[in-house]
C-alpha positions in Angstrom: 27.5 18.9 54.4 26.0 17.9 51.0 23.9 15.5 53.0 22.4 18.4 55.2 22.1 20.7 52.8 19.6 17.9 50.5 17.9 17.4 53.9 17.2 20.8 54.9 16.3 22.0 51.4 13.4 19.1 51.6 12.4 20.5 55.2 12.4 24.0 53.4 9.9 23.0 50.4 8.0 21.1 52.6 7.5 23.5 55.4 6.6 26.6 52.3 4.0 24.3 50.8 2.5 23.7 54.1 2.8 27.5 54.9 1.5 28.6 51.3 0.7 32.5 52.7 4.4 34.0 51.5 4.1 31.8 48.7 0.5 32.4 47.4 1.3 36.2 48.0 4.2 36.5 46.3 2.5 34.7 42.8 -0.4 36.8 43.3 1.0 40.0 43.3 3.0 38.6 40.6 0.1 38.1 38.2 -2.1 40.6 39.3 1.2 43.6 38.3 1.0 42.1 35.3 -2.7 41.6 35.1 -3.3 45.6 36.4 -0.1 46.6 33.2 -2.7 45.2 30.7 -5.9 47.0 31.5 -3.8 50.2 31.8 -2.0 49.9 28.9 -3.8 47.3 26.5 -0.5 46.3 25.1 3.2 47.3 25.8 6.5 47.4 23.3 9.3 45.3 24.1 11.3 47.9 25.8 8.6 48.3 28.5 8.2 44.2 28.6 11.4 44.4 29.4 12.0 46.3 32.2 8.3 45.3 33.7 9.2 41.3 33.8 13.2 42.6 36.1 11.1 44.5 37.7 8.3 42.6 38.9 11.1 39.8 39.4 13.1 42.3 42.0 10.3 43.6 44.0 8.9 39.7 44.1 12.5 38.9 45.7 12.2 41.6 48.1 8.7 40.5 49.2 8.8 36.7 49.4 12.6 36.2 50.3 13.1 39.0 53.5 11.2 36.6 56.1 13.8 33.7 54.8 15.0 33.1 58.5 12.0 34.2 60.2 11.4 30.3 61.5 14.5 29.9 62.2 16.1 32.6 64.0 12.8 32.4 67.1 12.3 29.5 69.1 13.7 27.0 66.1 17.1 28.6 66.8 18.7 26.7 69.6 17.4 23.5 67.7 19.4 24.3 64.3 21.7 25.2 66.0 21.9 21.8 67.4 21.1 20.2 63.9 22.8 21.7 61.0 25.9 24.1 60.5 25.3 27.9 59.3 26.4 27.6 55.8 24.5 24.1 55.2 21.7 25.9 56.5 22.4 29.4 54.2 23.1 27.3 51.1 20.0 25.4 51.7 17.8 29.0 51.6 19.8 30.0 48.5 18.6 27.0 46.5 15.3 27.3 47.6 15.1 30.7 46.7 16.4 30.9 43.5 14.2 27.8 42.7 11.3 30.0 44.3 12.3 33.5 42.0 12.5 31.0 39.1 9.5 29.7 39.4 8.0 33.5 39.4 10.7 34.5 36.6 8.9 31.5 34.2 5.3 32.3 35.8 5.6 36.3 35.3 7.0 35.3 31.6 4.2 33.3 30.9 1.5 35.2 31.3 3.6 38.9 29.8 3.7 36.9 26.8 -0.2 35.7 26.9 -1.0 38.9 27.2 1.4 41.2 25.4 2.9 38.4 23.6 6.7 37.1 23.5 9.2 39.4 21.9 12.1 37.9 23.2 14.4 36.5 20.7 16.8 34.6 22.5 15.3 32.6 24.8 18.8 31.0 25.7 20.4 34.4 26.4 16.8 35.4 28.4 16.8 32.0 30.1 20.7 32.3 31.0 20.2 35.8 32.3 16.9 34.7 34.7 18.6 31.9 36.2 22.2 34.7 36.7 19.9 36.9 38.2 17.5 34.4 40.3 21.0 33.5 41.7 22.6 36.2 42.6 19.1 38.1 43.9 19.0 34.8 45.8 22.6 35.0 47.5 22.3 38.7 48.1 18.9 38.7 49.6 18.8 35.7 51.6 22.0 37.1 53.5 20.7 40.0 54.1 17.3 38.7 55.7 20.0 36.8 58.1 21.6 39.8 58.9 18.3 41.5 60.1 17.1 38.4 61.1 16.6 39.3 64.9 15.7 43.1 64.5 12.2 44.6 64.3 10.7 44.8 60.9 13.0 42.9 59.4 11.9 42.5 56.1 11.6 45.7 55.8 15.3 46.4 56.8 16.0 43.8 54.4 14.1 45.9 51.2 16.0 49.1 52.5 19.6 47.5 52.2 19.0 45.6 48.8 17.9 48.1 46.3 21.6 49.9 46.9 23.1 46.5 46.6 21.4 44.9 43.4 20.8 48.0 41.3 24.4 47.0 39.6 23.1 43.2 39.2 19.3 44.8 37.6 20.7 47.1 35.4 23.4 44.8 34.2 20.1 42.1 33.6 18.0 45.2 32.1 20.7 45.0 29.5 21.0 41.7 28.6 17.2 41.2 28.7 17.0 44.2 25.9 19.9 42.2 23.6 17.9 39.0 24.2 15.1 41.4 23.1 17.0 42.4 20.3 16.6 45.9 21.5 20.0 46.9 21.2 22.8 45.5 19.4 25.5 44.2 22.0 28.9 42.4 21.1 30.3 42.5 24.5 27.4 40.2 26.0 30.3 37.4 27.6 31.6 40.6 29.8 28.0 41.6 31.1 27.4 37.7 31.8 30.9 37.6 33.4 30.0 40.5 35.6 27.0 38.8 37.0 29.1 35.8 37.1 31.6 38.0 39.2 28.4 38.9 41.4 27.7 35.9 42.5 30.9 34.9 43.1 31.4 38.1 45.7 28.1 37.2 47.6 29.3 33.8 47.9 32.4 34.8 49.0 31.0 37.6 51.6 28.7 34.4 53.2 31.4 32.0 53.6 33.5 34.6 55.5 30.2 36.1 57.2 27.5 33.7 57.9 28.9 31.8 60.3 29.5 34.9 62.6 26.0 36.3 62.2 24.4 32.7 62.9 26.4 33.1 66.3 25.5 36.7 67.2 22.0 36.3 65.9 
């Protein structure tokens, strides 16, 4: 499985890189959010830095990652079927995706801070916290694009579904971006990492009992 999994994650990069349109779009409108904030506002305080760098990160994962099976559930799917299991195939998508969001996390960072500057005062906490949420928007999202893999406007479905389903995982990483911010003072900051921890561990968990049954209906 390991074996597949390393294979197909070197199809996937391969395959984006030669397709860069999701790619390129989901950067651009990446940059140009940011680039549109600072000739509206001029500058921002860190609470508004804040919550425009989870939110820029959350509507990016909505955008780029709801066509994640879109090859593969046409006329690709009788060959993967053929090639790879399910959950080599899901896991694959995961760390693609979360490699993808955290790529736009450090992107979307970079230039807040060229721009605004950097307020955030612990870059461990902030780095912990992008990679937590990178992961778990990653696991959430990339299941649900499988389950509306074969309806119409399926991306769309998928954007409809997710904001019920990650607004506990953004507001818990709202919070821990404002401590990392120093915004507020927080002493219970191993509970809130715990709890996206606990996240993750439930979207796993709903994929190994789930994917394999929506691979076969899809």
């Amino acid at each position: 499985m390991i074996g597949q999994i390393i294979t197909l994650l070197g199809l996937e990069v391969r395959l984006e890189f030669r397709q860069r349109a999701s790619l390129a779009g989901v950067l651009l409108f990446a940059i140009g959010t940011v680039y549109l904030f600072s000739l509206a506002f001029g500058s921002v305080e860190p609470r508004l830095w804040n919550a425009l760098f989870w939110i820029i990160l959350l509507f990016g994962a909505v955008n780029g990652l709801g066509r994640s099976f879109s090859r593969e559930l046409t006329y690709r799917y009788s060959y993967y079927q053929q090639l790879t299991s399910p959950l080599s195939l899901y896991v694959a998508k995961v760390l693609f995706n979360t490699l993808f969001l955290l790529l736009i996390g450090l992107l979307v960072w970079g230039v807040l801070s060229l721009l605004f500057g950097n307020p955030v005062k612990d870059i461990g906490l902030f780095s912990l916290t992008l990679f937590m949420a990178s992961l778990g928007l990653s696991l959430i999202l990339t299941f649900l694009a499988l389950l509306a893999g074969r309806v119409n406007n399926g991306p769309g479905i998928v954007a409809i579904l997710a904001f019920p389903v990650v607004i506990p995982l953004l507001l818990t990483v709202v919070k821990l971006g404002a401590v990392a911010l120093r915004l507020i003072q927080q002493t219970s900051t191993n509970k809130d990492l715990l709890l996206l921890f606990g996240v993750d561990l439930l979207a796993i968990g709903l994929a190994l009992l789930l994917v394999p049954s929506l691979w076969k209906e899809a």
